[in-house]
C-alpha positions in Angstrom: -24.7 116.5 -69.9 -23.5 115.0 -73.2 -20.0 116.3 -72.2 -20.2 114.5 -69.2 -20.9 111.6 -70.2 -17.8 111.6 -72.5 -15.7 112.7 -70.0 -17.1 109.6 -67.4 -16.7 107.3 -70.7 -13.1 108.6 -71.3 -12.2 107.9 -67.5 -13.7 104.7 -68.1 -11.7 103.5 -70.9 -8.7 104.8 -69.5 -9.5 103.3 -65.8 -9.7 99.8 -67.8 -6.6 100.3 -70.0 -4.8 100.4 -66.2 -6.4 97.7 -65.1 -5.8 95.7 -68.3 -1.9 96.7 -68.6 -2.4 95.7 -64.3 -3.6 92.5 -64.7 -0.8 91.9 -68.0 2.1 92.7 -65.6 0.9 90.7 -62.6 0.3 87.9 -65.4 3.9 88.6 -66.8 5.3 88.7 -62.9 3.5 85.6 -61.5 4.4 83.4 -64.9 7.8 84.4 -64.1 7.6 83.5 -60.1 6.1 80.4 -61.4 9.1 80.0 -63.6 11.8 80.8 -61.3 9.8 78.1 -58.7 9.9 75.4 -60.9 13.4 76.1 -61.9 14.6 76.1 -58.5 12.3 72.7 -57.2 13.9 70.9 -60.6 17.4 72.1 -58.8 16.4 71.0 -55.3 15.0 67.5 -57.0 18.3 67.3 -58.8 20.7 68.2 -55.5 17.9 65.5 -53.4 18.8 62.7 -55.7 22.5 63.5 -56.0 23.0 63.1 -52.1 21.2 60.8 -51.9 23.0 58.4 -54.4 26.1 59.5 -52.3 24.5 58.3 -49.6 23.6 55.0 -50.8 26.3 54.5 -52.2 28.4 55.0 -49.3 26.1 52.5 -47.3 26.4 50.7 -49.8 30.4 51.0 -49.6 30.2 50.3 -45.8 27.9 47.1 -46.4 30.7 45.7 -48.7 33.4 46.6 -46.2 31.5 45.2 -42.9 30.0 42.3 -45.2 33.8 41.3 -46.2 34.7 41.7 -42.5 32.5 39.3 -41.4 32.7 37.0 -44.0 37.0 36.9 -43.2 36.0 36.7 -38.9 34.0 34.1 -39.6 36.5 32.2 -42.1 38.9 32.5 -39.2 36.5 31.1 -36.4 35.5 28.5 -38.9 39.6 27.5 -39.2 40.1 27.9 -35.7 36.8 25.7 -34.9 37.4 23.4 -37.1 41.3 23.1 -35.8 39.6 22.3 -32.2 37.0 20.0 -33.6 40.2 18.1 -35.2 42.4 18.3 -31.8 39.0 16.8 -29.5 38.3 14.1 -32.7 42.1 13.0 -32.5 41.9 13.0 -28.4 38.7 11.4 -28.4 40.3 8.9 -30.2 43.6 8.4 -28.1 41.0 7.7 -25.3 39.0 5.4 -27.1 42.3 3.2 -27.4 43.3 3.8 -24.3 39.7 2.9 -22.5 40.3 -0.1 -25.1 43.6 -1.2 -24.3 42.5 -0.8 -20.6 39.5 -2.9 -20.6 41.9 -5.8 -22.3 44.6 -5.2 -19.6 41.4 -5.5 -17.0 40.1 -8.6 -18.6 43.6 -10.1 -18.3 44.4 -9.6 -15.3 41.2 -8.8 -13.1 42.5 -11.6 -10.7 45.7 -10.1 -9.9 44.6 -6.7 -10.2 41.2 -7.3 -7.8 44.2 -8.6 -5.0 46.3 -5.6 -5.2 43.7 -3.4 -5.2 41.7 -4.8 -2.4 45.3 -6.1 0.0 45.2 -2.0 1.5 41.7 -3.0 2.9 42.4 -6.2 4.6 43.0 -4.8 8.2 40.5 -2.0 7.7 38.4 -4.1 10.4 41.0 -3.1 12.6 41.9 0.2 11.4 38.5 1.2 11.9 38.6 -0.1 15.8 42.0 2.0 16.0 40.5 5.2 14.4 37.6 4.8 16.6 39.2 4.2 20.1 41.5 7.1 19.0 38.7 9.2 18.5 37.0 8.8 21.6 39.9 9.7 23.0 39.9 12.8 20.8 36.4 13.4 22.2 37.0 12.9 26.0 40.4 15.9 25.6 37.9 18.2 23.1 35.1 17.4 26.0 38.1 18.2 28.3 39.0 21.2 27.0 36.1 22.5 26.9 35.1 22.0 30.3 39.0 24.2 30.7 37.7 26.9 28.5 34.5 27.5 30.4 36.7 27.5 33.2 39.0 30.2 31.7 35.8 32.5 30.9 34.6 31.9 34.4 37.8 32.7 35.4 38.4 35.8 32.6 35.3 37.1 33.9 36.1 37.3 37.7 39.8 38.8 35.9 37.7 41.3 34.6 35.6 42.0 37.9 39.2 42.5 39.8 40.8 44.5 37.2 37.3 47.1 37.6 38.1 46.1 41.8 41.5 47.5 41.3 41.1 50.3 39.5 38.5 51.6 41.9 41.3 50.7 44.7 43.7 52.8 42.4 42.3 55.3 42.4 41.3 55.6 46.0 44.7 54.8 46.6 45.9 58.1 44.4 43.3 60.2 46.2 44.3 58.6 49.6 47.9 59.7 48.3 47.1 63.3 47.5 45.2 63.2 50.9 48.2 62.1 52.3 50.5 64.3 50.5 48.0 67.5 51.3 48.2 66.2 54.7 52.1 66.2 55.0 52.1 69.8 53.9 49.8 70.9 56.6 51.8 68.6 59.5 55.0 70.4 58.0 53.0 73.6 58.2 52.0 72.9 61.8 55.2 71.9 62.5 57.2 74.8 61.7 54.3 76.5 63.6 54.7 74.6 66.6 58.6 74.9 66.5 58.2 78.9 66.0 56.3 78.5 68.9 58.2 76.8 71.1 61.2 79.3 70.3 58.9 82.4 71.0 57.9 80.5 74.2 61.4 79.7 75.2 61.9 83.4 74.9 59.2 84.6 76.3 60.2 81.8 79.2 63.8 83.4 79.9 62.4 86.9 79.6 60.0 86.2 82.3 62.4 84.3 84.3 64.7 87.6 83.6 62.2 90.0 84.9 61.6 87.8 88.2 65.4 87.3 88.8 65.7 91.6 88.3 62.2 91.7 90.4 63.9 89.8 93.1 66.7 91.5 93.0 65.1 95.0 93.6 63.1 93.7 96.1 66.2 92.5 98.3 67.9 95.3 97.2 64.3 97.5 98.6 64.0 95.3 101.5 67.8 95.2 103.1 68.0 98.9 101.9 71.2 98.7 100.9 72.5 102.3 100.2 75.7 101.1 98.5 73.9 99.5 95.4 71.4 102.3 94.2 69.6 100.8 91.6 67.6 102.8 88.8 64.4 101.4 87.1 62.9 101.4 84.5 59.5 103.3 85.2 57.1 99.9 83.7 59.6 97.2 85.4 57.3 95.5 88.0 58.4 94.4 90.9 57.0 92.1 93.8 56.2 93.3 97.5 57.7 90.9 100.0 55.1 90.3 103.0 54.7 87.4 106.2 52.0 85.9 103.5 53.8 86.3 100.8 54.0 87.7 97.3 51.4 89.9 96.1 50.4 91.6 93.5 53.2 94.0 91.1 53.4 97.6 92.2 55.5 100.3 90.3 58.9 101.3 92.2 59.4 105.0 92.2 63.1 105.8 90.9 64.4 108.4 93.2 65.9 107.0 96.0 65.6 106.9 99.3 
């Protein structure tokens, strides 16, 4: 038991020397963070205020600059106002002498001058008559020409009423035309028709009146029965038997003789 407890108090005492020699180097390590902290804020401070005296000063530089600019700009405007303040004093002036030198040539002469200036206006009774007779005369033609011009649009309109007329006639005349045209064909068309026909009549006219002639023929030829003038036929030629009544109907003529 004793032994124990020894043992538990040994452990103890060394557990605490750990701890102590622990707690020393965390101590040791956070004095020296702490250290190392305030030797890099006392850097940062230092770099902080360095920029920004560059800074200032710099703003300070561009104040001058801009500040000098200004103050030259408006040394010139101040010249170049004070240059047209001097030009409008020295005109004002001129006109002041002249107004003056005017007003004395007025009071001199404002007999002479009130006759010349008023001897354009002593027929402007008349003038005005003239002008006003002339313009009633300008009236009446503009009243005139107006009454022409509604006249012309009366008349533009019924232009434009024929025009639409005349197209429509147009172009019943074009289809009148191709009618007419179509219609020429056909006639042509017919015509050569009718002239084949006429030829193919014709024909068939002088081969009939062939085949009667050669009918007649054989019937004299069957009726006399002329033994010197044997005649063959063809076995479809028709010919006509002769009677006191006269012709009758076609009857095939055998061809041996008789």
């Amino acid at each position: 038991m004793v032994r124990l407890q020894e043992e538990h108090h040994a452990q103890l005492l060394h557990v605490r020397c750990q701890h102590q020699e622990q707690v020393e180097d965390l101590t040791t390590s956070h004095e020296a963070a702490l250290l190392e902290m305030e030797n890099n804020h006392t850097v940062a401070i230092a770099i902080l205020q360095d920029d920004h005296h560059h800074k200032v000063q710099e703003l300070m530089s561009t104040h001058e600059l801009e500040k000098k600019e200004l103050e030259e700009n408006f040394e010139k405007l101040r010249l170049s106002l004070q240059d047209q303040v001097d030009t409008l004093t020295f005109q004002s002036q001129s006109l002041r002498d002249r107004a003056r030198r005017f007003e004395e040539a007025l009071r001199k002469n404002t007999e002479e001058q009130l006759e010349i200036a008023l001897a354009p206006y002593q027929h402007l009774e008349e003038d005005m008559k003239s002008l006003k007779q002339v313009l009633e005369m300008k009236n009446q033609q503009i009243h005139q020409q107006e009454k022409k011009i509604i006249e012309l649009e009366k008349l533009a309109e019924k232009n434009i009423i024929l025009e639409e007329k005349i197209q429509v006639l147009q172009q019943q005349n074009e289809d009148l035309k191709a009618r007419i045209d179509q219609n020429t064909v056909v006639t042509r068309q017919l015509s050569e028709e009718n002239a084949n026909l006429q030829e193919y009549v014709e024909k068939e006219t002088q081969e009939k009146k062939r085949l009667s002639r050669t009918n007649e023929e054989l019937l004299w030829k069957l009726q006399t029965g002329d033994p010197t003038s044997p005649v063959k036929l063809s076995p479809t030629s028709p010919v006509y038997r002769g009677s006191s009544s006269g012709p009758s109907s076609p009857a095939r003529v055998s061809t041996t003789p008789r």
